[in-house]
C-alpha positions in Angstrom: 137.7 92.7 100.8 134.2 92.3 102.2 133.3 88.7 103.6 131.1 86.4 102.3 129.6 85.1 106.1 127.2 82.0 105.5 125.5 81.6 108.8 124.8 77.4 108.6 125.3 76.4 112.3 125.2 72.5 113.1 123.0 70.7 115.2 123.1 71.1 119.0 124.1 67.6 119.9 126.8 65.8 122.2 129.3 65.5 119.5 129.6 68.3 117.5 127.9 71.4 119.2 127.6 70.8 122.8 126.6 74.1 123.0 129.1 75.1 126.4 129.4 78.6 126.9 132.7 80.3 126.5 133.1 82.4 129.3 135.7 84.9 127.1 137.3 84.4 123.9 141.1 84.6 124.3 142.7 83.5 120.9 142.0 81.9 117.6 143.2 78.4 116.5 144.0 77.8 112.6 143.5 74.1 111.4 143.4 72.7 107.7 140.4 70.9 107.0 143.1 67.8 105.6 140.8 67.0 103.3 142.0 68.3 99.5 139.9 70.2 97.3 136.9 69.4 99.5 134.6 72.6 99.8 133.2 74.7 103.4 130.0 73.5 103.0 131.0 69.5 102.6 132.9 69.9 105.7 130.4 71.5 107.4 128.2 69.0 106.5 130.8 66.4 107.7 130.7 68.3 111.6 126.8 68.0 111.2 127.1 63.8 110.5 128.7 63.8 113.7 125.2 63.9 115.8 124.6 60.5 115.0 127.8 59.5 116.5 130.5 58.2 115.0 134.2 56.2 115.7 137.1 56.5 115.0 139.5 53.5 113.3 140.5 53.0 116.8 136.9 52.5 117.8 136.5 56.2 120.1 133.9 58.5 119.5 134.8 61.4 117.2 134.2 64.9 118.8 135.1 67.4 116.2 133.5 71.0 115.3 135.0 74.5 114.3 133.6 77.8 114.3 134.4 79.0 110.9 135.4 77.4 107.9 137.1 78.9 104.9 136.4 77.6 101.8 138.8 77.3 98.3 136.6 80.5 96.9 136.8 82.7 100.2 133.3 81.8 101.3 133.3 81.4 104.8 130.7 78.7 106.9 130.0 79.8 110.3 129.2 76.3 112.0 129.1 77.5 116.0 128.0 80.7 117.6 131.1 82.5 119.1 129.7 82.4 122.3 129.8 78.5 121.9 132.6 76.1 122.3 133.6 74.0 119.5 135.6 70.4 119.4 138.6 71.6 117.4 141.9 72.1 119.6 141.6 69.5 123.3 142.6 72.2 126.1 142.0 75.4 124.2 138.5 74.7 123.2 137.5 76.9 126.0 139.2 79.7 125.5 139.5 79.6 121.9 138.1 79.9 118.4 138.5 77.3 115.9 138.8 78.2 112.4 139.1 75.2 109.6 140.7 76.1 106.3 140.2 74.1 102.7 143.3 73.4 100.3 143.5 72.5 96.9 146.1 69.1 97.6 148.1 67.6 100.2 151.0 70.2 100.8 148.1 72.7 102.5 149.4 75.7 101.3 145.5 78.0 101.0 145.1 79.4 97.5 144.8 83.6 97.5 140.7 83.8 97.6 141.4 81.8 100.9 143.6 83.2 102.2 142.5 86.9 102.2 139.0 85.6 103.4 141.1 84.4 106.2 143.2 87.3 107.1 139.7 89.2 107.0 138.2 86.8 109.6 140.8 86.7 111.9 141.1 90.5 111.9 137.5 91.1 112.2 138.1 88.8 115.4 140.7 90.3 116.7 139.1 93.9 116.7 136.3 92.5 118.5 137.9 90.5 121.3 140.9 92.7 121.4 143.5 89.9 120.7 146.7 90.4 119.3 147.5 88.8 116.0 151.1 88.5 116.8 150.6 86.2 120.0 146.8 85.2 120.5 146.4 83.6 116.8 147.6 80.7 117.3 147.8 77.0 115.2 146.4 73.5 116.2 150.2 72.4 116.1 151.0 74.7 119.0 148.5 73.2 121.0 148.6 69.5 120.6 151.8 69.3 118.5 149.6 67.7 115.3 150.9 68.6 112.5 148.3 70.9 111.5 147.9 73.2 109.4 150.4 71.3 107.4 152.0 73.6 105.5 152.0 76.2 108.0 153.7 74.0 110.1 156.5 72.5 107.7 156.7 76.3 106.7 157.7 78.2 109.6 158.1 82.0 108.1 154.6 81.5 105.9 152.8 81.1 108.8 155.0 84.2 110.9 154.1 86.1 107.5 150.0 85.1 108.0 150.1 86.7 111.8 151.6 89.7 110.2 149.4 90.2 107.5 146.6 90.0 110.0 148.6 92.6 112.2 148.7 94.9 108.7 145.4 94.3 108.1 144.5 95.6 111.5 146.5 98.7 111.4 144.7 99.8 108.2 141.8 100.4 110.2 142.2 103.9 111.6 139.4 105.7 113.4 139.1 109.5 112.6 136.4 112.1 112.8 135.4 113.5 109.8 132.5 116.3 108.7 129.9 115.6 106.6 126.9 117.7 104.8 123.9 116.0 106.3 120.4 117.4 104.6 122.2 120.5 104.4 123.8 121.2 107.8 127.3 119.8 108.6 127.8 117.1 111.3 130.7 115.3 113.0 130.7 111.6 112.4 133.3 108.9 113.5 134.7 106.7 110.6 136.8 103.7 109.5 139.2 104.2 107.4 140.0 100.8 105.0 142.8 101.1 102.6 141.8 105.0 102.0 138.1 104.1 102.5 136.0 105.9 104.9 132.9 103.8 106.6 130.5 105.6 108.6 128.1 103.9 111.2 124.6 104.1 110.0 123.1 105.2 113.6 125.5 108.5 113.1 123.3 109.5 110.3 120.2 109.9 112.5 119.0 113.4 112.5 115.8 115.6 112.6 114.8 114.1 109.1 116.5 110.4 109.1 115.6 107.7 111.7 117.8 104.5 112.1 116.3 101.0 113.3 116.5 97.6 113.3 113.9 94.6 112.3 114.6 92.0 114.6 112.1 89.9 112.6 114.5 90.3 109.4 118.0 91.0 111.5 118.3 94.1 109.1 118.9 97.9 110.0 115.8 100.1 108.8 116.6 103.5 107.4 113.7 105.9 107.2 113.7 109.3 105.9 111.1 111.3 107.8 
């Protein structure tokens, strides 16, 4: 499955994105966005109302935020950079990323679309931070003891079966070296292997004839066959 990343970060503002570094990213935090059938892009656009400021019933100010939201389709909203704390999870905003999730009603449980976009997220992150799925993914419940995600909490062995799959989906990923016919002469080239898939780098395909850049101006790779 390939994600659908929408880069739509919020406003850098007190409340929402107070734009703190994160020195080093040592887990991920699943919530629920406890709001049914509500899209990623609604509560993302709830995170953004937050710059104004805004109170709670209690009369506090609300500081909340995630990095990613998952939406009832699979679509994913990024809302922070990485490199940025998020309000999402008290003492392990810090040190962790958050990661909302929508649901279609009130028992929480996410439909398939979203919940294979999520497995997909949280391996990607893992790979890049080297975290382990098992231990380092974590839920908002085992941080503050809210009851969130709600079904994930109430549901004990769906939520060991989540880590798992991300674990799974992790170990599908298998770096080999491969040969290839490039403009007819064979090369060496390092590849991924996905579920019997192999993905090669695009800067391995540079050769005497092919150059590989990258437009900063357009944040694209430039292929061009000299």
């Amino acid at each position: 499955m390939k994600m659908n990343i929408q880069n739509n970060y919020i406003t850098v503002n007190q409340y929402s994105r107070p734009k703190i570094a994160i020195k080093a990213v040592k887990g991920v935090v699943i919530h629920w966005v406890a709001n049914p059938n509500s899209s990623a892009q609604a509560n993302r656009n709830y995170f953004e109302g937050l710059k104004v400021g805004k109170k709670n019933s209690n009369g506090s100010m609300i500081y909340a935020s995630s990095h990613y939201i998952v939406g009832l389709e699979g679509e994913v909203v990024a809302c922070i950079p990485e490199n940025e704390m998020a309000y999402h999870a008290s003492s392990a905003n810090g040190t962790h990323l958050g990661i909302e999730v929508c649901h279609k009603d009130w028992e929480g449980q996410f439909t398939s679309p979203t919940y294979e976009a999520l497995i997909e997220l949280v391996a990607d992150i893992c790979k890049r931070y080297k975290l382990n799925p098992l231990t380092d993914v974590i839920r908002h419940y085992d941080v503050t003891g809210k009851n969130c995600p709600q079904y994930y909490v109430s549901h004990n062995e769906a939520w060991v079966q989540l880590k798992n799959d991300v674990n799974k989906r992790l170990e599908k990923e298998v770096i080999t070296q491969i040969t290839i016919q490039l403009n007819g002469k064979e090369k060496q080239v390092s590849t991924i292997n996905i579920d019997e898939t192999h993905y090669i780098k695009l800067r391995d395909l540079a050769d005497d004839h092919i150059d590989i850049g990258y437009d900063k101006e357009k944040k694209m790779p430039v292929v061009t066959i000299k």
